[in-house]
Wavefront OBJ file of the C-alpha trace (Angstrom):
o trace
v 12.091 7.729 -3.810
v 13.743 4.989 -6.053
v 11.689 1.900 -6.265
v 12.976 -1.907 -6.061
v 14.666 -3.167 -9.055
v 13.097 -6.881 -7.982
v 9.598 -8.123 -6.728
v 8.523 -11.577 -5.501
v 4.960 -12.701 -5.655
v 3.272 -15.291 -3.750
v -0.092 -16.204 -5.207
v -2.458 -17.194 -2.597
v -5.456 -17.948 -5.120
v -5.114 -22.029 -4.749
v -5.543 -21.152 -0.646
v -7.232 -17.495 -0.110
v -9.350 -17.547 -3.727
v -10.111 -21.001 -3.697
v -11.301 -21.227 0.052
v -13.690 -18.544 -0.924
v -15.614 -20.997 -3.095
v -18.815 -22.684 -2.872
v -18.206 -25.042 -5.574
v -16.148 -27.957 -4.828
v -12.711 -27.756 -6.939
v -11.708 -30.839 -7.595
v -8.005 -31.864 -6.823
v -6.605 -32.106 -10.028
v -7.758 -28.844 -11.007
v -6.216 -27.559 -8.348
v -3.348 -29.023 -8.985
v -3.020 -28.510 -12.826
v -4.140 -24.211 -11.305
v -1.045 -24.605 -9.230
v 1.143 -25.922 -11.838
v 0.123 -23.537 -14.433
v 1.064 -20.660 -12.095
v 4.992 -22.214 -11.660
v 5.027 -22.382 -15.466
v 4.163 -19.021 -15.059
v 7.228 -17.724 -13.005
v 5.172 -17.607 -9.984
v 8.124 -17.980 -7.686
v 6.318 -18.852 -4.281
v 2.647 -20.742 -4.152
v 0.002 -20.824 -1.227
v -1.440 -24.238 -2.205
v -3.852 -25.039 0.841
v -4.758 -24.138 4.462
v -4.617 -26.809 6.927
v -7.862 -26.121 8.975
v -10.601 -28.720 9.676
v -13.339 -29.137 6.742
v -16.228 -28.414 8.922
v -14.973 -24.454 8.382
v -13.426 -24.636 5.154
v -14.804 -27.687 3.151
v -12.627 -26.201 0.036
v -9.511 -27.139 1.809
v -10.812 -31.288 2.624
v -7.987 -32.544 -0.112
v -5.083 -30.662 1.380
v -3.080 -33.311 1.688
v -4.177 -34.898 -1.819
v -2.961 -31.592 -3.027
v 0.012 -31.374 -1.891
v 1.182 -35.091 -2.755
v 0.372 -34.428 -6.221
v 2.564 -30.838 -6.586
v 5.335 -31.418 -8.604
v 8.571 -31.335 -7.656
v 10.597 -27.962 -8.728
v 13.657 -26.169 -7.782
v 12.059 -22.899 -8.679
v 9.023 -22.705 -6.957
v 8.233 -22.437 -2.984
v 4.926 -24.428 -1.850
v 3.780 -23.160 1.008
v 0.504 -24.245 3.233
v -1.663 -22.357 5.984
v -1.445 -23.283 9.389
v -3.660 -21.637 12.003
v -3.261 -24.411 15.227
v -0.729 -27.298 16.330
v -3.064 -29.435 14.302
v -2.912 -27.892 11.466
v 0.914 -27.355 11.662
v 1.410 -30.620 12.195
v -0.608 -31.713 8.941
v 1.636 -29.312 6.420
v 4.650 -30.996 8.127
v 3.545 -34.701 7.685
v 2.654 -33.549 3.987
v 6.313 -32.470 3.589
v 6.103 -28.570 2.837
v 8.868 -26.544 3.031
v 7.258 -23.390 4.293
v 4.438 -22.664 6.807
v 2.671 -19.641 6.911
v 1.047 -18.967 10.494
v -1.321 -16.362 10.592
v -2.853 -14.485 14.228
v -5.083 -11.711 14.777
v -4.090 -8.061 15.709
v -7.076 -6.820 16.925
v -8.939 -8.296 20.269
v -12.466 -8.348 19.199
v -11.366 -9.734 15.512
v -9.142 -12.613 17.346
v -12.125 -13.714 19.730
v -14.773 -13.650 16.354
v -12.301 -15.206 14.529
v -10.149 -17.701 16.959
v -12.650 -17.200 20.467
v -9.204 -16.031 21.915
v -7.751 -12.692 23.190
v -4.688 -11.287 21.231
v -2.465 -12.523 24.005
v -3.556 -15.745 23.709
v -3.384 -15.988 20.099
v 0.758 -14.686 20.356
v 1.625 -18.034 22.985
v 0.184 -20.119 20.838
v 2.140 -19.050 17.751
v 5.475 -19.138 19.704
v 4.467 -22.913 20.208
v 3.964 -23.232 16.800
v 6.961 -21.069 15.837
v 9.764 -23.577 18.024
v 7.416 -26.808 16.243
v 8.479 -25.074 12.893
v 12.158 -24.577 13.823
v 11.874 -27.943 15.362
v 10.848 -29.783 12.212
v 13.081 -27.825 9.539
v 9.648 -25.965 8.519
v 10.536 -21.840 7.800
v 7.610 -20.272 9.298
v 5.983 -16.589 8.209
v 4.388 -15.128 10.966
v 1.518 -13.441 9.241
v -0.922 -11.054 11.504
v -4.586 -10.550 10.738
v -6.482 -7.197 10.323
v -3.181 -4.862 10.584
v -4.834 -1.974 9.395
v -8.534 -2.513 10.333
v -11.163 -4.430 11.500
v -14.216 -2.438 11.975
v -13.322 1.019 11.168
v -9.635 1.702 9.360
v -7.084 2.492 11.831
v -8.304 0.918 14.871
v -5.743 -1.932 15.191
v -3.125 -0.526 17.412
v -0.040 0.356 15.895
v 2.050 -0.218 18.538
v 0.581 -4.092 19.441
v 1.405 -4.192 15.807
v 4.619 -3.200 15.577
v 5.891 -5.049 18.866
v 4.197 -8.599 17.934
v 6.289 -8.165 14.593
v 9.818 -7.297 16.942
v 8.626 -10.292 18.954
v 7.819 -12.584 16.313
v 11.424 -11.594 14.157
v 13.243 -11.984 17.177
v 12.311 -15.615 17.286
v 13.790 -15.990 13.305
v 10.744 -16.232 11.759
v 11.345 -16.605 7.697
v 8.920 -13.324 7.417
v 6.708 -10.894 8.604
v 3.296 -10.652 6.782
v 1.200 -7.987 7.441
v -2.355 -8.454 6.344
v -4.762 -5.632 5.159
v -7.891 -8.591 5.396
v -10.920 -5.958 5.219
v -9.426 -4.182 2.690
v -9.146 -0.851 4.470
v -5.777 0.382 4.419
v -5.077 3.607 2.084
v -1.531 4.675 0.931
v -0.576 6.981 3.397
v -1.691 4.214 5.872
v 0.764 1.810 4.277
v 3.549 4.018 4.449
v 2.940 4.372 7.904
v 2.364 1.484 9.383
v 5.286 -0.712 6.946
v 7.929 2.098 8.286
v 7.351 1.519 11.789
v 7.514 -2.375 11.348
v 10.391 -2.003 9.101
v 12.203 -0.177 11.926
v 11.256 -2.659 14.622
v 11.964 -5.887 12.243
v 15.815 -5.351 11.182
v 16.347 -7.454 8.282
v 13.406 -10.167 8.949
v 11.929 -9.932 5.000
v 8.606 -7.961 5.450
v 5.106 -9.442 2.936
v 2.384 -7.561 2.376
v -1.054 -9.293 1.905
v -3.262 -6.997 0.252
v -7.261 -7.098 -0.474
v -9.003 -4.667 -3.052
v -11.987 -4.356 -1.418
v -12.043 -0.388 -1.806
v -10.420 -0.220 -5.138
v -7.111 0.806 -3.520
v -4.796 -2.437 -3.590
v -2.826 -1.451 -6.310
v -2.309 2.313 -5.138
v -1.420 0.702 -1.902
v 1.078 -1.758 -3.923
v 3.250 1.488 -5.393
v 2.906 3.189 -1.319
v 4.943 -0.150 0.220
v 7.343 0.024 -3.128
v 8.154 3.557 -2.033
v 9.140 1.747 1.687
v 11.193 -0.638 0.088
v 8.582 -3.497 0.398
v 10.330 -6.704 -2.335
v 7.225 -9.195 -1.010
v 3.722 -9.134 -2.065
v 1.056 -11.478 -1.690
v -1.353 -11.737 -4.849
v -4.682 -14.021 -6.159
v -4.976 -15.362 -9.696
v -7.661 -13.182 -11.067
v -8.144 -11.187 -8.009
v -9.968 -14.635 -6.167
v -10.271 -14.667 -2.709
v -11.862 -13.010 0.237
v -12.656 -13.692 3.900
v -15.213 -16.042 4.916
v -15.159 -14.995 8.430
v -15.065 -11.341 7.725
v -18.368 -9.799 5.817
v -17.599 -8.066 2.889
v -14.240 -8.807 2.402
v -13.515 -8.743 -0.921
v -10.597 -10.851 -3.329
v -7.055 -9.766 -3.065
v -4.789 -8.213 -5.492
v -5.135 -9.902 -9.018
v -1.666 -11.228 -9.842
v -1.172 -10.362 -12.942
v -2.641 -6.962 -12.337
v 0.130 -6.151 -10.247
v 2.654 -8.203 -12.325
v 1.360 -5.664 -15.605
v 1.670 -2.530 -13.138
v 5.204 -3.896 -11.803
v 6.387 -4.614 -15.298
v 5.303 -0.811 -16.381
v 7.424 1.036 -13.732
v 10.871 -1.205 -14.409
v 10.509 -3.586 -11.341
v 11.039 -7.125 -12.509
v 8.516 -9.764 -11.252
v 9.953 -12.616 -13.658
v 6.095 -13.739 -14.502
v 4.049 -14.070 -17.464
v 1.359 -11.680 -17.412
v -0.518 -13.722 -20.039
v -0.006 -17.374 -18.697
v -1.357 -16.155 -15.456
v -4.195 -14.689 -16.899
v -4.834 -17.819 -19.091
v -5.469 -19.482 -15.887
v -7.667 -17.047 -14.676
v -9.875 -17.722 -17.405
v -9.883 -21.489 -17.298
v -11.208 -21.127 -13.510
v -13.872 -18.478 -14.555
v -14.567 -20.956 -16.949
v -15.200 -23.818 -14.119
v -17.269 -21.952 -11.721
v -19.117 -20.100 -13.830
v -18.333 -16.891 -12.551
v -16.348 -13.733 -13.544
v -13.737 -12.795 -10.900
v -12.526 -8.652 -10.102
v -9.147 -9.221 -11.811
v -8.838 -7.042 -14.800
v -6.271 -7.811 -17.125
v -6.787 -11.554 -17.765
v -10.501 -10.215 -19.420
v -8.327 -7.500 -21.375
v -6.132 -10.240 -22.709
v -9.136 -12.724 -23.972
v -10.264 -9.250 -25.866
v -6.926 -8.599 -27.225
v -4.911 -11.842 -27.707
v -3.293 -13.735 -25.354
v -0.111 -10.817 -25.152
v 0.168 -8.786 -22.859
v 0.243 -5.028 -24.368
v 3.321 -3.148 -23.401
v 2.295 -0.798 -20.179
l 1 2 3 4 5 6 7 8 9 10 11 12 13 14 15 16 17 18 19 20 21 22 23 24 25 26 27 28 29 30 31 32 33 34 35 36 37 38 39 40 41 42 43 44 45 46 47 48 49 50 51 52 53 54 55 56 57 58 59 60 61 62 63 64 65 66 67 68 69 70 71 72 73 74 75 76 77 78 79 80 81 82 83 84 85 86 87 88 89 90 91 92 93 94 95 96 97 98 99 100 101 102 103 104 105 106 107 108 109 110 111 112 113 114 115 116 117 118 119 120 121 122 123 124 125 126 127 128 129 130 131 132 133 134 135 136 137 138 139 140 141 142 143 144 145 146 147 148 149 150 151 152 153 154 155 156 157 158 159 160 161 162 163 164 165 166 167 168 169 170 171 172 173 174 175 176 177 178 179 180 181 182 183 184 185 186 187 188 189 190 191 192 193 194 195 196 197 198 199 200 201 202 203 204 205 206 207 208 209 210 211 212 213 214 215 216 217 218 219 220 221 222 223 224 225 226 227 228 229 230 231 232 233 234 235 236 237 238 239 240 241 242 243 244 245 246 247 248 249 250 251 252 253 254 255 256 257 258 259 260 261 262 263 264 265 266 267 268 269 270 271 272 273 274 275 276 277 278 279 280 281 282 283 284 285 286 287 288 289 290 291 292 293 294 295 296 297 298 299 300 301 302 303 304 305 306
């Protein structure tokens, strides 16, 4: 099968890596992370999640964050919302795009949101006509799409009619989430197919964690579906705080470096992205799962030709 000729990359790091951290980040860090990822072609931007502080203490500055982005034609900021609340916040801090996010599996949606799947779906058509309402272009996203405690055991079929539902009502996207990190390639192929049949033309994302070393196999299954939307983490950052063991999500300029070595343009800069990486392994003290942004610090700040 013939592969895309174009891929778009959301990095999530500044919501889903950052989130993850213990360490307070302060604003302008986050903001100079942000901007450093735009300079780097990074054509759409997860900059913060909208959910009270008591949870996520990370995300306290949201709206500090988002007053400082700066303004650019070529970049999409976009903000997590998980309730009316929280929806309402990325609107009053004048985002363009909203990414909603719901659970696909009953026991995950009542650890997670102490609500039953059914619930979850009502509220996000609320949230859906308050997007529409407020010229906000919503992605649905849904949680846990091909696991939650074993791999598999989120029902394809809820899965695949919550994303018919959910395009029906002109969402911007569908996002399907791998969040424990247990989806294999022949899983992806599966499961995209039947919600690319059931979704039309709605653009279809795929949120990918590497917690079992197969994100990037699982990148090349969806690019044999057709898959054009992926969402990836600045050095591999992130995780789950609400799911144990959860590891970081696809490093972005992993899968920019693989991307660029099969032909399918991705328009970033391997090496500015990993520059970044560095800087925030730098701040916290830590080393993150990525892997090419510690190749490039051993072998100049190029990246070598796949």
């Amino acid at each position: 099968m013939s592969l895309p000729d174009q891929v778009s990359l959301c990095d999530v790091g500044p919501r889903d890596g950052f989130q993850f951290e213990e360490q307070f980040i302060p604003t302008e860090r986050k903001v100079s992370t942000i901007t450093a990822l735009a300079d780097a072609g990074v054509p759409r931007i997860q900059v913060a999640s909208f959910v009270h502080p008591k949870w996520v203490p990370q995300m306290r500055d949201a709206e500090d964050v988002c007053a400082q982005l700066p303004a650019r034609d070529d970049v999409t900021y976009a903000g997590l919302a998980l309730n009316q609340k929280g929806l309402e916040r990325a609107h009053a801090a004048d985002l363009s795009h909203v990414d909603l996010s719901i659970a696909t599996h009953d026991a995950h949606s009542q650890d997670n949101a102490n609500m039953t799947v059914d619930e979850a779906v009502a509220q996000a058509e609320d949230m859906v006509r308050f997007a529409h309402a407020h010229d906000l272009a919503p992605q649905m996203g849904f949680q846990t799409v091909f696991g939650y405690q074993t791999p598999g055991d989120t029902p394809l079929d809820q899965v695949v009619e919550m994303s018919q539902h959910f395009a029906e009502q002109g969402v911007e996207s569908i996002s399907l989430a791998d969040s424990t990190g247990m989806a294999n390639p022949r899983m992806i192929t599966d499961r995209v197919t039947a919600v690319q049949e059931a979704i039309g033309d709605t653009p279809l994302v795929l949120h990918l964690h590497d917690t079992r070393g197969l994100g990037l196999a699982n990148v090349y299954a969806a690019l044999e579906c057709g898959v054009t939307r992926f969402d990836t983490s600045l050095a591999g950052m992130g995780g789950c705080p609400f799911i144990e063991g959860a590891t970081g999500n696809i490093a972005t300029e992993d899968t920019a470096y693989l991307l660029d070595g099969l032909g399918v343009e991705t328009g970033i800069d391997v090496a500015a992205v990993a520059e970044a990486s560095r800087a925030l392994e730098a701040l916290l003290g830590k080393e993150f799962p990525g892997k090419m942004h510690r190749l490039l610090a051993r072998e100049g700040t190029t990246a070598p030709t796949p």
